[in-house]
VEXDREN-2710 file (C-alpha; in Angstrom, 1 decimal):
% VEXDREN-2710
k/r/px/py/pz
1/UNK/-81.9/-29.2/76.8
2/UNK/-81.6/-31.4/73.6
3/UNK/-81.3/-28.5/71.5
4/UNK/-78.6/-27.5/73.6
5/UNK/-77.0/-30.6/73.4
6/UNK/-77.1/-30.8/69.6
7/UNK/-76.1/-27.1/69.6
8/UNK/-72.8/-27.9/71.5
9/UNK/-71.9/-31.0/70.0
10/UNK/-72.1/-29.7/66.1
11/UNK/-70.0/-26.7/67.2
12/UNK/-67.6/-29.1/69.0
13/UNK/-67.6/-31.2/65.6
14/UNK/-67.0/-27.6/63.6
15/UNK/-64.0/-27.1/65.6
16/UNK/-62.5/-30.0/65.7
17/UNK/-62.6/-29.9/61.8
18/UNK/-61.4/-26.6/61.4
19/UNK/-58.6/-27.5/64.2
20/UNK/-59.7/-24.8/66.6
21/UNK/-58.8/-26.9/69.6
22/UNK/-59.9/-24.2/72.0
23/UNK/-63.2/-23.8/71.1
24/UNK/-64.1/-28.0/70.7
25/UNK/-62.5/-28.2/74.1
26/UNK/-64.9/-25.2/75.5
27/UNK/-67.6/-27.3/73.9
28/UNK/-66.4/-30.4/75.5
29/UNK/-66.7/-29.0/78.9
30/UNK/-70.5/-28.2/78.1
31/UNK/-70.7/-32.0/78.2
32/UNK/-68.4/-33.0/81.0
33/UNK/-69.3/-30.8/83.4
34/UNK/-73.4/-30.6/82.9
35/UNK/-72.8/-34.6/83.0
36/UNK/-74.1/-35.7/79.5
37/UNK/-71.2/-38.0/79.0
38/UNK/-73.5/-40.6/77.1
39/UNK/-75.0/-37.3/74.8
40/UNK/-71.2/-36.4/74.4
41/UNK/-69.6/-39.5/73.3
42/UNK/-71.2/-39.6/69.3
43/UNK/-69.8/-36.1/69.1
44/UNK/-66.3/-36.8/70.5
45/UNK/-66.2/-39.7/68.3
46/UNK/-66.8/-37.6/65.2
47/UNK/-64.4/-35.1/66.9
48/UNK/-61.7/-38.2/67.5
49/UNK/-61.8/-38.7/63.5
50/UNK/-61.1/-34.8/62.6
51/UNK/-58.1/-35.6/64.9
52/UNK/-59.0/-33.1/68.0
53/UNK/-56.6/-34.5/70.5
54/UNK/-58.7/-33.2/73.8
55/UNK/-61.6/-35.2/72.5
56/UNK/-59.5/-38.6/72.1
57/UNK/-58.3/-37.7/75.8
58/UNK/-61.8/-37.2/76.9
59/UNK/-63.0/-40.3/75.0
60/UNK/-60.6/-42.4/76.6
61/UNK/-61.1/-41.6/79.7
62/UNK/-64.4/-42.6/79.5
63/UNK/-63.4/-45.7/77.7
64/UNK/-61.4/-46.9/80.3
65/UNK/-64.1/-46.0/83.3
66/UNK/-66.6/-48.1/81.3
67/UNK/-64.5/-51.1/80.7
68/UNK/-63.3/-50.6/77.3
69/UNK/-59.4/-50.4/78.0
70/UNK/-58.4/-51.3/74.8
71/UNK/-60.2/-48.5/73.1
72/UNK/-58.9/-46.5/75.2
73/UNK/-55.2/-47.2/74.6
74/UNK/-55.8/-47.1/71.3
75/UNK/-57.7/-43.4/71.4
76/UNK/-54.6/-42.1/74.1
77/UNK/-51.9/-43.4/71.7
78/UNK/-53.2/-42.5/68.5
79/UNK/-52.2/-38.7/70.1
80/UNK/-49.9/-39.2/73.0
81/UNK/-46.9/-37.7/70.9
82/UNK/-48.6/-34.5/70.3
83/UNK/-50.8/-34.2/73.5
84/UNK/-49.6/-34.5/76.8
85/UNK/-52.5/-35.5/78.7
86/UNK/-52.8/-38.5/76.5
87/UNK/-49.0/-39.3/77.1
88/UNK/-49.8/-39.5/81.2
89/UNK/-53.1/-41.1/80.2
90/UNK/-51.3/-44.1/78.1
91/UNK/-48.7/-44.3/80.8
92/UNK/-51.3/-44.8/83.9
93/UNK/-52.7/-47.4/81.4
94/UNK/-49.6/-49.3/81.0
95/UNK/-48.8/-49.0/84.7
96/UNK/-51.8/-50.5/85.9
97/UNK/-51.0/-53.5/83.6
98/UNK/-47.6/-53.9/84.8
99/UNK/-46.5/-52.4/81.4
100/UNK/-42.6/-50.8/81.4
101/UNK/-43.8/-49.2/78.0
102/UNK/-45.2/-47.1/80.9
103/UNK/-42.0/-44.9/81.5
104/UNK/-41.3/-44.0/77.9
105/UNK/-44.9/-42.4/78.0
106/UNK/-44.2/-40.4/81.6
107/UNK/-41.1/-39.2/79.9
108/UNK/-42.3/-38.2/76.6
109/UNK/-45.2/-36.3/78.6
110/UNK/-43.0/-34.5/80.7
111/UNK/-40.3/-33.5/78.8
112/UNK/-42.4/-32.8/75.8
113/UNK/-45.3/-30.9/77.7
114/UNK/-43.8/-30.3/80.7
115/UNK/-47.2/-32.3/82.4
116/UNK/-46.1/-32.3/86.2
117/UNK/-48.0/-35.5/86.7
118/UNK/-46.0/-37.2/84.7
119/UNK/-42.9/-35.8/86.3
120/UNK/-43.7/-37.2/89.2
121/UNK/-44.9/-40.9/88.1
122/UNK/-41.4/-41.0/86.4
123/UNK/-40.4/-40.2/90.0
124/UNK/-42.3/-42.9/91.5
125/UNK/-41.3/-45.4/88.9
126/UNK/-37.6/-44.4/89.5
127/UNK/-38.1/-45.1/93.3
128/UNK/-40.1/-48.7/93.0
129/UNK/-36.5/-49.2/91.0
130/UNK/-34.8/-49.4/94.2
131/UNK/-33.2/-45.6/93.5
132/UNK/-35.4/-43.4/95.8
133/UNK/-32.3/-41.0/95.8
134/UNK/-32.2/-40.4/92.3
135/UNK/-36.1/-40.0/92.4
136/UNK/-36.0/-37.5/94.6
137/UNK/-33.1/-35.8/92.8
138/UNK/-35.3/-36.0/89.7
139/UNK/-38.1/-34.0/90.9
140/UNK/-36.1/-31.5/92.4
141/UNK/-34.7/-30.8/89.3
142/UNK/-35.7/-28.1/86.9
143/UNK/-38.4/-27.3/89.4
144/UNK/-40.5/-24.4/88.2
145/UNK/-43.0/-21.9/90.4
146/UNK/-46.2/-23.7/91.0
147/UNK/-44.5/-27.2/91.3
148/UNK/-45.0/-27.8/94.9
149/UNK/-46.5/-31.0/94.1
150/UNK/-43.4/-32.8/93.6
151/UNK/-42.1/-31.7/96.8
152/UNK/-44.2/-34.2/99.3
153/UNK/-42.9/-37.0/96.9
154/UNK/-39.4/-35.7/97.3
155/UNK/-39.5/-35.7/101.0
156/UNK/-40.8/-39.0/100.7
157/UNK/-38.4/-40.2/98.8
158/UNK/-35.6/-38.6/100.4
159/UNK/-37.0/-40.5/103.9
160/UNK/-36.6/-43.7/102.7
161/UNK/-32.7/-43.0/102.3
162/UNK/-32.7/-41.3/105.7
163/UNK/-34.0/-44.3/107.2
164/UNK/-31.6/-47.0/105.0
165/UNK/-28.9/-45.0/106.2
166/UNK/-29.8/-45.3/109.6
167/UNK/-29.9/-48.7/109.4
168/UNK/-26.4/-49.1/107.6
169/UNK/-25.0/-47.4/110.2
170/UNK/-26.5/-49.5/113.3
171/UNK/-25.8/-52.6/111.6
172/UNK/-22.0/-51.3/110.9
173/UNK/-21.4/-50.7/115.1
174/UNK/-23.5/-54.2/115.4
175/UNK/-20.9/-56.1/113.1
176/UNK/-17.6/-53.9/114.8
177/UNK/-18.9/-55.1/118.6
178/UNK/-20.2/-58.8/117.5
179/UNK/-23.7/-57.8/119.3
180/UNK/-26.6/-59.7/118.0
181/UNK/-29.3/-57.6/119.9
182/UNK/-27.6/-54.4/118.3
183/UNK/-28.5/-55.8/115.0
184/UNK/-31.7/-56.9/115.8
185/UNK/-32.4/-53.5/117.1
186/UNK/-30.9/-51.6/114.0
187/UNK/-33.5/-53.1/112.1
188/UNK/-36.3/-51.0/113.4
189/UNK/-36.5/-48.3/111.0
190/UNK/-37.0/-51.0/108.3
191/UNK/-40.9/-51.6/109.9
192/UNK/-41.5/-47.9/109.2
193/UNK/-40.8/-48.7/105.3
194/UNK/-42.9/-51.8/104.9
195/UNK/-45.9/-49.8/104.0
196/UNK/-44.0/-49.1/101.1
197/UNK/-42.5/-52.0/99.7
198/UNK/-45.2/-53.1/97.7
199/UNK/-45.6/-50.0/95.9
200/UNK/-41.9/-49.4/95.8
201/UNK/-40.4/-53.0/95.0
202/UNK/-37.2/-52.2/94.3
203/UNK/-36.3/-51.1/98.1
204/UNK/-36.8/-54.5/99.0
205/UNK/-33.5/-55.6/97.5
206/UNK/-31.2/-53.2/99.9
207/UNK/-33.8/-53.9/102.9
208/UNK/-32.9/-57.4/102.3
209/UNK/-29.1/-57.0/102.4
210/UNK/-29.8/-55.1/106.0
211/UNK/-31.7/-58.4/107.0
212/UNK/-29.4/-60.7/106.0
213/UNK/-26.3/-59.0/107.8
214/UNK/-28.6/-58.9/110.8
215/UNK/-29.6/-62.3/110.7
216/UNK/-25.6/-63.5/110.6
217/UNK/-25.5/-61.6/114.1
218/UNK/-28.9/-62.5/115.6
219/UNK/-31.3/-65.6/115.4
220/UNK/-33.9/-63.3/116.5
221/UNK/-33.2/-61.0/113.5
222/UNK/-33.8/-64.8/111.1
223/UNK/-37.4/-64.6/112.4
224/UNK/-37.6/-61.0/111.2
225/UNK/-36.4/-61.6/107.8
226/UNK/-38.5/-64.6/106.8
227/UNK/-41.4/-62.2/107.9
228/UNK/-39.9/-60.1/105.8
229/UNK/-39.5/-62.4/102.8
230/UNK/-43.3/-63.7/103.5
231/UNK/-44.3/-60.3/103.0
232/UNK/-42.0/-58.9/99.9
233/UNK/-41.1/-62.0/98.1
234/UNK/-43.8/-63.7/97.1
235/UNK/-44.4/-67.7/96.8
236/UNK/-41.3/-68.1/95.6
237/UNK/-39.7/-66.6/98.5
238/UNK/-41.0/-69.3/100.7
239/UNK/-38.5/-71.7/101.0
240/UNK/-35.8/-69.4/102.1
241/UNK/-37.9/-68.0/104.7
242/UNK/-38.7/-71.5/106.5
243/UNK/-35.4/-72.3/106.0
244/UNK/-34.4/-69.1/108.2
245/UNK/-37.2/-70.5/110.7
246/UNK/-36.3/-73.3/110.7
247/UNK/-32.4/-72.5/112.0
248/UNK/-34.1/-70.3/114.2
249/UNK/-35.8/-73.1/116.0
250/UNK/-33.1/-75.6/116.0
251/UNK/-31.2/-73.2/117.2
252/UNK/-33.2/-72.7/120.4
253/UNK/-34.9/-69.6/119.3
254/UNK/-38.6/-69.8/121.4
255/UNK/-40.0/-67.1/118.7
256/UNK/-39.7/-69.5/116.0
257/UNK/-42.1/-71.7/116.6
258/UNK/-45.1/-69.3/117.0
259/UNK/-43.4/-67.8/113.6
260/UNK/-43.9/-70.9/112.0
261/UNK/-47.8/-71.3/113.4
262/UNK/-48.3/-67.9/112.1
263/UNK/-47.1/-68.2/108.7
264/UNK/-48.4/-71.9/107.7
265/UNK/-51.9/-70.7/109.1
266/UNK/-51.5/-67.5/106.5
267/UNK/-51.0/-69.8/104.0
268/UNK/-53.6/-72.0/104.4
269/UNK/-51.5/-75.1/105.9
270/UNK/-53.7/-75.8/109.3
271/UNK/-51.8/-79.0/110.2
272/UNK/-48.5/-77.6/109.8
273/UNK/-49.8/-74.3/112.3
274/UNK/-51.0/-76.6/114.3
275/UNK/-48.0/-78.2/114.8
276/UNK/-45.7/-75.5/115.6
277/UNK/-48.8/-73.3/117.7
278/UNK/-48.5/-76.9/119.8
279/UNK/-45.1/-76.5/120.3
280/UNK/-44.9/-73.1/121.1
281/UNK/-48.5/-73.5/123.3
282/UNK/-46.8/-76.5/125.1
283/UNK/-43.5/-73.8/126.3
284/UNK/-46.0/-71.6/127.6
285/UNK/-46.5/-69.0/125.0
286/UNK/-49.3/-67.2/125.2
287/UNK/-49.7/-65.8/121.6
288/UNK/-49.7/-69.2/120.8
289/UNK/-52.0/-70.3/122.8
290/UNK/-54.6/-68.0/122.2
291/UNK/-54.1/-68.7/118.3
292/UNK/-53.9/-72.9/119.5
293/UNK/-57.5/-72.5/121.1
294/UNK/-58.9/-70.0/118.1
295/UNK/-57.8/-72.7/115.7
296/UNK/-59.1/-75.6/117.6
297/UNK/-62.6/-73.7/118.0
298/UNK/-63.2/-73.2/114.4
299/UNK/-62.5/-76.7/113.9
300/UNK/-64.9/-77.8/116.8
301/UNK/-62.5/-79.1/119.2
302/UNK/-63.9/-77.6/122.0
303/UNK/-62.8/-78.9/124.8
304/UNK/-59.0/-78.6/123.0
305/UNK/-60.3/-74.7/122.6
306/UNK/-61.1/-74.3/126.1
307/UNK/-58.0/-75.9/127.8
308/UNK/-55.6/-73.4/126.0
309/UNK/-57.7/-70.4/126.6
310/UNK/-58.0/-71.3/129.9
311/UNK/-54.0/-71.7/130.4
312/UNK/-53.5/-68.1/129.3
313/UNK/-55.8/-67.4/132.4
314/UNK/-59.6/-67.8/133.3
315/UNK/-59.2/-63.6/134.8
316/UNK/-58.6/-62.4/131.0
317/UNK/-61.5/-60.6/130.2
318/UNK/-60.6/-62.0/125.9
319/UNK/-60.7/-65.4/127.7
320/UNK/-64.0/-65.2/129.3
321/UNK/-65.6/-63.9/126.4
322/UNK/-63.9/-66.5/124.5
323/UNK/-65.2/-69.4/126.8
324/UNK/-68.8/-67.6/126.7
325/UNK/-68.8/-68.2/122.7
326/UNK/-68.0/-71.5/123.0
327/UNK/-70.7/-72.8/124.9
328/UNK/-73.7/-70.5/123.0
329/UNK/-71.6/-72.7/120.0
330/UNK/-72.6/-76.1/121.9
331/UNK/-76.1/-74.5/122.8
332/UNK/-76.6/-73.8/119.6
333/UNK/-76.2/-76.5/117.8
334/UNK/-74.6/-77.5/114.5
335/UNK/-72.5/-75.0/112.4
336/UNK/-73.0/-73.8/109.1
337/UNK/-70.8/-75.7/105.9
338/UNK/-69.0/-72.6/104.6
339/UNK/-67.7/-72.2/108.8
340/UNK/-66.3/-75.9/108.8
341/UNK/-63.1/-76.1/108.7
342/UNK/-63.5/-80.4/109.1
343/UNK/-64.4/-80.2/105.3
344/UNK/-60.9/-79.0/104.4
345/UNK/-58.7/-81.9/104.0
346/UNK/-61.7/-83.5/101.7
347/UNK/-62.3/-80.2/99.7
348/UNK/-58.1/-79.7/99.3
349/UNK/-58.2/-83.2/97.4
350/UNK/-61.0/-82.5/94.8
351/UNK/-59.3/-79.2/94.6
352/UNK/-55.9/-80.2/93.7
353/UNK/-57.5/-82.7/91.0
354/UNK/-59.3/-79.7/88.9
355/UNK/-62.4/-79.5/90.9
356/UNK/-62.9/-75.4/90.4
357/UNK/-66.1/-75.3/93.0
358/UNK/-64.1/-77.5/95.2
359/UNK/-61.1/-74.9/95.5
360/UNK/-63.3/-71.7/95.8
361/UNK/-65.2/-73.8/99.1
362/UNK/-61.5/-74.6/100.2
363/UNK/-60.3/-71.0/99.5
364/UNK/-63.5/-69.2/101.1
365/UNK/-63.4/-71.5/104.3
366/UNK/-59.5/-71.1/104.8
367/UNK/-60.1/-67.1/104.1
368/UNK/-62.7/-66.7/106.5
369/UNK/-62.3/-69.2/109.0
370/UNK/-58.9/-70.9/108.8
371/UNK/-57.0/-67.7/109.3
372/UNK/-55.1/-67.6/105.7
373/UNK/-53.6/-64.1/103.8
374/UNK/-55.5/-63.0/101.2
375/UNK/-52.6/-63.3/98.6
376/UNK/-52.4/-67.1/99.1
377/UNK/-56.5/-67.6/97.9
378/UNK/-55.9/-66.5/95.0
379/UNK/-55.1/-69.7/93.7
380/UNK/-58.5/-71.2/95.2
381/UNK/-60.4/-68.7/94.1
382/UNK/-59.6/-68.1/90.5
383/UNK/-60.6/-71.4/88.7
384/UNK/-64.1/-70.7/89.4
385/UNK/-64.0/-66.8/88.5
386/UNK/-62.2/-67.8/85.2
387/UNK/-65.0/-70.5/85.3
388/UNK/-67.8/-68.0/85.1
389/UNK/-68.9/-68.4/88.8
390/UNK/-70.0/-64.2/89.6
391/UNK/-69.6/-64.8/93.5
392/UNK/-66.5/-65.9/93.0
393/UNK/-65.0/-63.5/90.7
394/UNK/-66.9/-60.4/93.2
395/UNK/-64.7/-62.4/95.9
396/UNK/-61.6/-62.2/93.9
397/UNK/-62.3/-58.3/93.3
398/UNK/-62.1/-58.0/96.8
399/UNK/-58.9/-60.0/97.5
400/UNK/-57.7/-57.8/94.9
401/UNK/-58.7/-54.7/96.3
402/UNK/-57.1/-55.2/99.6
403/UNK/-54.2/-55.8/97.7
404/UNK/-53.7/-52.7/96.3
405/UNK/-54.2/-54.0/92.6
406/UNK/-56.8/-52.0/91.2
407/UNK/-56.7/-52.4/87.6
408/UNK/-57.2/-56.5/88.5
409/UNK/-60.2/-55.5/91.2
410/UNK/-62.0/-53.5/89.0
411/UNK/-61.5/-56.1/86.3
412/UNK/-63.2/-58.8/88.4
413/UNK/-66.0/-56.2/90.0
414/UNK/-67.0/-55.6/86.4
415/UNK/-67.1/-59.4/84.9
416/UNK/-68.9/-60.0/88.6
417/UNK/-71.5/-57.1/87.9
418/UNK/-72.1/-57.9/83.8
419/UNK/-72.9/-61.7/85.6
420/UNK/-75.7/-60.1/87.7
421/UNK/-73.6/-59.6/91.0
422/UNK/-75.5/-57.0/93.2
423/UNK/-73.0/-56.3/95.4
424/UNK/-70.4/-55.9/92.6
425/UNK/-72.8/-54.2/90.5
426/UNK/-72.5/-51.5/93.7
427/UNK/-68.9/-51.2/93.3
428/UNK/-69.2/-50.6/89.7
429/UNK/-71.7/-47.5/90.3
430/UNK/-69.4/-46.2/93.2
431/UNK/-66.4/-46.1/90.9
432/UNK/-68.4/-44.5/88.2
433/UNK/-69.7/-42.1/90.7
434/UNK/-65.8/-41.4/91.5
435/UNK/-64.8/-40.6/88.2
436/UNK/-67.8/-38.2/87.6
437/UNK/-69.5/-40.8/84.9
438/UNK/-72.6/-40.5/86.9
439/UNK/-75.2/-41.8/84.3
440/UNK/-73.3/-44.9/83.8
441/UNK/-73.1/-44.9/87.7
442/UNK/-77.0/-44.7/87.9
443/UNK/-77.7/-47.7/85.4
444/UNK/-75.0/-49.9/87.7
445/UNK/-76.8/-48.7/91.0
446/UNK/-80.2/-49.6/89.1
447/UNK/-79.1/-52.7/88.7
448/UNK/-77.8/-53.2/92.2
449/UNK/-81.0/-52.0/93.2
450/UNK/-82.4/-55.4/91.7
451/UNK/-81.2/-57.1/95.0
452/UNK/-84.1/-55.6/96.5
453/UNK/-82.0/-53.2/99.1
454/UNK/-83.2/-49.7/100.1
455/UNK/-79.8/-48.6/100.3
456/UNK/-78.9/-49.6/96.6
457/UNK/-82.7/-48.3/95.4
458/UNK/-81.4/-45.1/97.4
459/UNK/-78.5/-44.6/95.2
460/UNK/-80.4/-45.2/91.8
461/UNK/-83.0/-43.1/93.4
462/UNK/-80.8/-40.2/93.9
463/UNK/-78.6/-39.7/91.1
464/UNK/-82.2/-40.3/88.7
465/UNK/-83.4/-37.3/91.4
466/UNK/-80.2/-35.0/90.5
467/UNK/-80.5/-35.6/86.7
468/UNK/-84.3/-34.7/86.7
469/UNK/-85.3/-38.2/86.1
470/UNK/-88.5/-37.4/89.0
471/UNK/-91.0/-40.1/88.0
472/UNK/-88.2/-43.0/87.1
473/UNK/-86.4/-41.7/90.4
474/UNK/-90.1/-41.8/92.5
475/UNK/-90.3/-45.6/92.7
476/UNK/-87.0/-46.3/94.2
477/UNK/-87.1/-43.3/96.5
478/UNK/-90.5/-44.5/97.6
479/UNK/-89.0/-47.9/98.5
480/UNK/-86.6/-46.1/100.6
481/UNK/-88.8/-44.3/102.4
482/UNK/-91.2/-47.4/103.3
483/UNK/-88.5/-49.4/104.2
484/UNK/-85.3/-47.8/105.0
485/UNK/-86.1/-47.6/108.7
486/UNK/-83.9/-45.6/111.1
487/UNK/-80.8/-46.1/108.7
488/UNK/-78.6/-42.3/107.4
489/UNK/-79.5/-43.6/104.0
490/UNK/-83.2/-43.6/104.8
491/UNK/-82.6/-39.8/105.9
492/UNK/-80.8/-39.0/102.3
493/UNK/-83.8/-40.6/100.3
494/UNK/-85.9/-38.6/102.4
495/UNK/-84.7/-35.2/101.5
496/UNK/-84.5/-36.2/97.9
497/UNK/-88.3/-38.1/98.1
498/UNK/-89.2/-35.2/99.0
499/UNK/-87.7/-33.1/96.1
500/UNK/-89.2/-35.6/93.3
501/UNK/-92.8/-35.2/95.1
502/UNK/-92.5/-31.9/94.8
503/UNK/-91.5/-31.5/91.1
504/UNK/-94.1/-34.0/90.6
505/UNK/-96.7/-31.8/92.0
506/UNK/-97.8/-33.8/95.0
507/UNK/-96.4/-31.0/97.3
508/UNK/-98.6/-32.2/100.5
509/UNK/-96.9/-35.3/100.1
510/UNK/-93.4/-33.6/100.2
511/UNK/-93.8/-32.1/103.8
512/UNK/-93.1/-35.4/105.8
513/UNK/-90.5/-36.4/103.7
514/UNK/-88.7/-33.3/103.5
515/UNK/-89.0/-32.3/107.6
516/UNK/-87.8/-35.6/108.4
517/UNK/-84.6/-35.3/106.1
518/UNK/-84.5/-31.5/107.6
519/UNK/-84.1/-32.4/110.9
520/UNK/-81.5/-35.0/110.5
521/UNK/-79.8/-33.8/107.5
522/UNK/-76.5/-32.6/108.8
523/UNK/-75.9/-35.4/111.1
524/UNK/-76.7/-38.2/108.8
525/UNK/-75.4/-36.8/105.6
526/UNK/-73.6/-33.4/105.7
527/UNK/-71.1/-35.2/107.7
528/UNK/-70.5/-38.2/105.1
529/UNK/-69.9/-35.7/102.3
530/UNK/-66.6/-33.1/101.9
531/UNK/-67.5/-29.6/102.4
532/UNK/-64.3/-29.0/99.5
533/UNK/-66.2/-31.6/97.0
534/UNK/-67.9/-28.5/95.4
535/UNK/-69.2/-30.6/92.3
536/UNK/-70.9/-33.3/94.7
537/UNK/-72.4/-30.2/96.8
538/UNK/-73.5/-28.8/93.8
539/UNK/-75.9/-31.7/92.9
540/UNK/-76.7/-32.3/96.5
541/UNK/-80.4/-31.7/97.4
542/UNK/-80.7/-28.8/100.4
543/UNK/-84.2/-30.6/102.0
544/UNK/-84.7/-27.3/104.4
545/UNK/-84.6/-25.0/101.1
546/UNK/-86.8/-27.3/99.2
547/UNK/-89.3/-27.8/102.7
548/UNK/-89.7/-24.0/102.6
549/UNK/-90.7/-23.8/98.7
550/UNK/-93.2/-26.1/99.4
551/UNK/-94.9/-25.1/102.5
552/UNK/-94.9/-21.3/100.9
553/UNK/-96.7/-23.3/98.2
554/UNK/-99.3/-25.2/100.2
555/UNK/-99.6/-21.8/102.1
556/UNK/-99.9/-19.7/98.6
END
């Protein structure tokens, strides 16, 4: 194999210098698709500086899946003008930074290559714009056969003015008749859309003109919109939206107050939820009594807990359960620091005065106790990732991720995993994995596998199984096997124990393994895997093919 390797990479460094570009590009698939990324890059490099644009697209993409993003702009845009992969490559780069250099690069790839990708991010872009008509306009224009894609994004496009203009028109017969419920009522097709405001910002603007005529009609309509601006608008949205809850309530609106519980305890402020949950408790609200007695357990006011569940009604099976929890609480004693939300007020103040530890306590205890949004602990939580803390910046991959900003939560899994961060050092091997890099996917999963975990020692196991690493793979396999228990992973390692074993020579040892795996194979891992996922099928071990080389072995 190394003599293939060098084989294909001088021919792929001949091409590129004679500028046959299909020929280094057949040679660059040698390396991609056999996996020998790391083998590849010295070769793409010497390819990059005869100017072979496939190779600065491959060796960017790479770049940017190990961390390097700079490089990797700098390798896209040194050919983006000629080459329109490296146009949509640039421009997926710049997009994920919040770049609007972004556009000029999905335009230049599309009308320069005609890449359909590109066609279609220009699309998108058009749509977060606030002009989803145009967008789809756009993609349904010099459409050519084989273009389907852009017709789902289109359609989707083309919805989102469907349902604006079903709400324009309900709020028009609200305003002609003077009826508030009308108005609140012609909102409705707006909740269908919020999925999509945060990748599409721009709707928010006309959503927000619908909310506001509503609200002039309705007080019920002013809860929906501060929801509404909580959700789109950011912190700077805020005041408007307490204003609007505020009227609400003084107005007489019952609603409002929950509202107001709801949204200070997303935020973070317990007092002020605990104030309006009172208010709304005391009228008889349910919701708000249920959240009343959840926010007076976490803080240890039991008997506070147990008098609003048990106004909701000591029949309601959430009620019961409820009540059971609190007394095994009392039964059992004290509660653990990072549950205890009586350390707030006192970690809020060293917080506010710099202390970085102090916040990320405050942040994790108001995240996972006190009931707050995960785009409000940022703030708490940051200080002590920029401070160097590794369980804080994995905790601020994940706030990340559920925020849908994955350049930002692949930034913090990676300075997380390069700290020594198991768990992030897992994430880092699964998105490796994902993009196909699967050697730099083995050395994170190694690493993870530090943690002493049989699933992470699985993992690192495996993929040194699949590359023909047997002995460095035996070890963790081993482990596994040992120690996995009754888990699906433990049935994985199995079937692929049992392949090292058997390339090892220790074929008696390979029968156990390999049965096992054999008889649980397609419930506990067929079914995890796509049957369309032909590359990850390819590599995958088949335990009842390898079971029957070995016993005709032991037999032979």
């Amino acid at each position: 194999m190394t003599q293939d390797i060098q084989a294909h990479g001088e021919a792929l460094v001949a091409a590129a210098r004679a500028g046959d570009t299909k020929t280094a590009r057949r040679h660059t698939d040698f390396f991609v698709l056999g996996k020998h990324v790391d083998e590849g890059i010295p070769y793409w490099e010497q390819a990059v500086a005869a100017g072979d644009a496939f190779s600065h697209y491959t060796l960017a993409r790479y770049r940017k899946i190990r961390g390097d993003r700079r490089a990797a702009d700098a390798l896209y845009r040194a050919v983006a003008e000629r080459h329109a992969g490296c146009a949509y490559g640039l421009g997926v780069l710049l997009r994920e930074d919040g770049d609007p250099e972004a556009v000029e690069w999905f335009r230049r790839g599309w009308e320069q290559g005609r890449h359909l990708d590109c066609k279609i991010e220009l699309g998108k872009l058009i749509a977060a714009e606030g002009r989803p008509d145009e967008a789809a306009k756009f993609l349904m224009s010099d459409v050519d056969l084989g273009d389907i894609a852009v017709f789902r994004w289109a359609q989707l496009f083309e919805s989102f003015r469907e349902e604006f203009d079903r709400v324009a028109a309900g709020l028009d017969a609200a305003e002609a008749a003077g009826d508030g419920d009308a108005a609140l009522e012609a909102l409705r097709p707006l909740f269908d859309l919020e999925g999509h405001f945060l990748q599409y910002p721009g709707l928010t603007t006309e959503a927000a003109g619908y909310y506001r005529r509503a609200s002039a009609l309705s007080v019920a309509a002013r809860v929906d919109h501060a929801v509404f601006l909580t959700e789109t608008g950011g912190e700077a949205s805020w005041p408007e939206a307490l204003g609007l809850l505020l009227q609400a309530h003084e107005e007489g609106y019952e609603g409002a107050a929950y509202a107001l519980g709801v949204l200070h305890e997303q935020r973070g402020d317990l007092e002020d939820a605990e104030h309006w949950y009172g208010l709304a408790a005391g009228r008889g609200q349910q919701r708000a009594q249920w959240n009343f007695g959840l926010l007076c357990k976490r803080q240890r006011r039991y008997e506070e807990a147990e008098r609003w569940f048990r106004e909701i009604g000591e029949d309601d099976e959430d009620v019961v359960e409820q009540l059971a929890r609190i007394a095994a609480i009392r039964e059992g004693g004290g509660i653990a620091p990072g549950k205890d939300l009586r350390r707030l007020p006192g970690l809020r103040e060293r917080a506010e005065a710099g202390d970085a530890q102090a916040a990320y306590a405050y942040g994790r205890i108001v995240g996972d106790w006190g009931g707050a949004d995960d785009v409000h602990l940022v703030r708490w939580i940051e200080p002590a990732a920029l401070a160097g803390d590794p369980h804080a910046a994995y905790d601020l991959a994940e706030i990340y991720g559920t925020m849908r900003r994955p350049a930002l939560r692949d930034q913090w899994y990676r300075t997380a995993a390069e700290a020594g961060h198991h768990d992030a050092c897992n994430q880092m091997g699964w998105l490796s994995e994902h993009h196909r890099d699967y050697q730099e996917a083995e050395r994170w999963y190694v690493r993870a596998a530090g943690d002493g975990s049989p699933l992470n020692a699985m993992l690192a196991g495996k993929l040194k199984a699949q590359r023909g690493a047997y002995a460095e793979a035996e070890p963790f396999l081993h482990m596994v096997w040992e120690q996995g228990g009754d888990s699906t992973y433990r049935t994985e390692a199995a079937g692929y124990y049992g392949l090292v074993l058997h390339r090892l020579g220790r074929l008696a040892e390979a029968v156990e393994p390999l049965r096992t795996a054999a008889s649980r194979w397609d419930d506990d891992v067929s079914a995890r895997y796509s049957r369309d996922d032909l590359d990850v099928l390819a590599r995958t071990v088949d335990p009842k093919e390898e079971l029957a080389k070995v016993e005709a072995a032991l037999t032979a």
